[in-house]
C-alpha positions in Angstrom: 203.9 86.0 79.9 205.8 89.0 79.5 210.1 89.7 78.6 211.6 90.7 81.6 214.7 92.5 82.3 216.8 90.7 85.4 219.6 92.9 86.7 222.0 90.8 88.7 225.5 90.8 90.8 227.2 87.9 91.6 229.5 87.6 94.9 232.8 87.9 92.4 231.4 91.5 91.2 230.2 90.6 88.2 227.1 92.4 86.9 224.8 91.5 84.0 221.4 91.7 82.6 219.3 88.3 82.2 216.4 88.7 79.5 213.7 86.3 81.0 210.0 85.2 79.7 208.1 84.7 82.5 204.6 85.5 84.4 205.8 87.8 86.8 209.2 89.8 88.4 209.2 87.2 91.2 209.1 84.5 88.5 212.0 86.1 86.4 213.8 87.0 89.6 213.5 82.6 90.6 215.2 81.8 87.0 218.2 84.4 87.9 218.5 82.1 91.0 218.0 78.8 89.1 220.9 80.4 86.8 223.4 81.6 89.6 222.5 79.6 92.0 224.7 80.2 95.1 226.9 83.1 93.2 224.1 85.7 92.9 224.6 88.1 95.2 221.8 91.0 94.2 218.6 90.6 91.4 216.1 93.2 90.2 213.1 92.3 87.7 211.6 95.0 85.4 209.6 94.7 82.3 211.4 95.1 78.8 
């Protein structure tokens, strides 16, 4: 496990970071969804 750094926009143009724990980007990338949910418009996983 391993801190990622999720960059997001969401469809009203808000933009934010999401620290996430997680396995891998695609895993951090599926919280930023759980988050958002319909509102996410972009995501993009790095590690910390």
């Amino acid at each position: 496990m391993k801190l990622y750094r999720a960059t997001y926009t969401l469809r009203s143009g808000a933009r934010g970071v999401l620290h996430v724990i997680a396995a891998c980007s695609c895993d951090a990338i599926v919280a930023a969804i759980d988050a958002f949910g319909d509102a996410l418009r972009t995501c993009s996983a790095r590690p910390h």
